[in-house]
C-alpha positions as a Markdown table, in Angstrom:
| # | Residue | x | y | z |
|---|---|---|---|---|
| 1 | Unk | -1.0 | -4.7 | 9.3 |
| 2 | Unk | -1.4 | -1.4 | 7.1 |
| 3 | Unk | -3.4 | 1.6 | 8.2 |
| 4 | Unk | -4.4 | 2.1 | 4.9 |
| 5 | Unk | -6.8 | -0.8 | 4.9 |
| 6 | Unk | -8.2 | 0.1 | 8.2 |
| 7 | Unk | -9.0 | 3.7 | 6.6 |
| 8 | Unk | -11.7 | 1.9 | 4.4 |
| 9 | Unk | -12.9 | -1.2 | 6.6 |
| 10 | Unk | -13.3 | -2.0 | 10.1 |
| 11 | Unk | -9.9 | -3.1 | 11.6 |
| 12 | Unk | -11.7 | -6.2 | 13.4 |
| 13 | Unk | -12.4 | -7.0 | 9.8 |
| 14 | Unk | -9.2 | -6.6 | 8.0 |
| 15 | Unk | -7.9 | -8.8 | 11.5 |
| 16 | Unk | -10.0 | -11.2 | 10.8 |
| 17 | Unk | -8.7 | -11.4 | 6.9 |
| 18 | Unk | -5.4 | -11.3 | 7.6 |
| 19 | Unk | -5.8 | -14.1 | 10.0 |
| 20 | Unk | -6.9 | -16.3 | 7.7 |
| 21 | Unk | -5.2 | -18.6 | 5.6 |
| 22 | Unk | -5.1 | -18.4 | 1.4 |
| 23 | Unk | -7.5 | -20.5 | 1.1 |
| 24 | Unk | -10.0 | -19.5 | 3.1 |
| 25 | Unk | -9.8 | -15.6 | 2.1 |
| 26 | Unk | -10.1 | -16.6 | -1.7 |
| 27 | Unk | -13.4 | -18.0 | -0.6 |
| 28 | Unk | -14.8 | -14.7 | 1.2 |
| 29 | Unk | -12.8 | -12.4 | -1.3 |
| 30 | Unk | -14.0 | -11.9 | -4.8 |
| 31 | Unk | -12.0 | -12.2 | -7.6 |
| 32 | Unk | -10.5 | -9.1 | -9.4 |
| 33 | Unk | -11.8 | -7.9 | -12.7 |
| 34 | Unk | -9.7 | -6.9 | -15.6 |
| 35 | Unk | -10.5 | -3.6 | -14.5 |
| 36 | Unk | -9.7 | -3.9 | -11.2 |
| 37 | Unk | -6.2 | -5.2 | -11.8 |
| 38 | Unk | -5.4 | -1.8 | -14.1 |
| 39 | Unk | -6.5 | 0.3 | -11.3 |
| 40 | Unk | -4.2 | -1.5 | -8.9 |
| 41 | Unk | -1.4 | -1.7 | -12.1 |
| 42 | Unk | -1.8 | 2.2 | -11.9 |
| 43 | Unk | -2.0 | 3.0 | -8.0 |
| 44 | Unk | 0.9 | 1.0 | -7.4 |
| 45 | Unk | 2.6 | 3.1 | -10.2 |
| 46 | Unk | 1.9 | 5.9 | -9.0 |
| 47 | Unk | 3.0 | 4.8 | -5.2 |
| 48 | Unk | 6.5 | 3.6 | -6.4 |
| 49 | Unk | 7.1 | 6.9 | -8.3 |
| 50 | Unk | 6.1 | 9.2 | -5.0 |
| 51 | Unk | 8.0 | 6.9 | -3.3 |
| 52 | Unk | 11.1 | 7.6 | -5.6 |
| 53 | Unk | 10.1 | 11.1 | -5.7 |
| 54 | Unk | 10.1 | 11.8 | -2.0 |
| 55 | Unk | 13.1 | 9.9 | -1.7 |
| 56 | Unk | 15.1 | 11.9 | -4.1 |
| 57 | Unk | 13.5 | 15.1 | -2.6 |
| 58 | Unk | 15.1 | 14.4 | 0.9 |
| 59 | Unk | 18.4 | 13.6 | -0.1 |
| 60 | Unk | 19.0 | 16.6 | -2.2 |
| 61 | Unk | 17.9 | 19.2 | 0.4 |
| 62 | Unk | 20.6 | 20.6 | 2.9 |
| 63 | Unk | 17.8 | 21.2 | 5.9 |
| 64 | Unk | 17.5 | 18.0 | 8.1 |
| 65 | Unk | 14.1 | 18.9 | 9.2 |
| 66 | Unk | 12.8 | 19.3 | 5.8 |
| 67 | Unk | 14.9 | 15.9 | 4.7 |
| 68 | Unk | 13.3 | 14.3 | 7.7 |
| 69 | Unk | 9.9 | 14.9 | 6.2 |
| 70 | Unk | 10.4 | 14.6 | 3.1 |
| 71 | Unk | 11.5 | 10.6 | 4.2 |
| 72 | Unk | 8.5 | 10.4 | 6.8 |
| 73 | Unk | 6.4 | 10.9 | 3.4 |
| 74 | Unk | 8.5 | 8.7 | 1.3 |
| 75 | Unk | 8.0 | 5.8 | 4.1 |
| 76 | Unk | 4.1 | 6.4 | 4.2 |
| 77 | Unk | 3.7 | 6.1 | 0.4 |
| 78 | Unk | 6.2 | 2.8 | 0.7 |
| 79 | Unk | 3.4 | 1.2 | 3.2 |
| 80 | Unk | 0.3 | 2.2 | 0.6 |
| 81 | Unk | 2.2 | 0.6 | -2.1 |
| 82 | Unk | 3.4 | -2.6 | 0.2 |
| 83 | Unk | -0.3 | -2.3 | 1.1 |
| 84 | Unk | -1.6 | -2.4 | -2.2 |
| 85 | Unk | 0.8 | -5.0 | -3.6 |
| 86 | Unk | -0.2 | -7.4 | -0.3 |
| 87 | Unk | -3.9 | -7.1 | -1.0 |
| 88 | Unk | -2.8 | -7.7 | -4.9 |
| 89 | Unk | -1.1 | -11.1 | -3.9 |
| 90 | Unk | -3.9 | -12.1 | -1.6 |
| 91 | Unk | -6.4 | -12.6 | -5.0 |
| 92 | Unk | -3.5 | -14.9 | -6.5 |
């Protein structure tokens, strides 16, 4: 389960969501607008390029702490985007 969603809902709900089955959260969950779906087109764009960014950043610096960091960050936007693109499938 992602931190991210807790961030915006209580975690017994986002438990209780993920514990259900397709079916079933279709029913509770609305579906996404046209609008909607560029938002999360545009979010996810922007995750994957930090993700690249970050990525790049820590392989082409020579201090380990500031490499080490630099991926910490990298992995954190990787987990919004894997976030986002989970909560994306779920309204398929």
């Amino acid at each position: 389960m992602s931190h991210y969603l807790t961030d915006i809902f209580p975690p017994s709900l986002v438990h209780y969501i993920y514990g259900l089955n397709s079916t079933e959260r279709r029913m509770i969950m609305p579906e996404l607008t046209a609008k909607n779906l560029t938002i999360l087109n545009d979010q996810l764009g922007a995750e994957a390029l930090l993700v690249h960014k970050f990525a790049q950043a820590a392989q082409s610096v020579q201090d380990q702490a500031i490499s080490s960091q630099l991926s910490a960050i990298s992995g954190q936007h990787r987990k919004h985007y894997d976030t986002l693109l989970n909560y994306l499938n779920s309204h398929q």
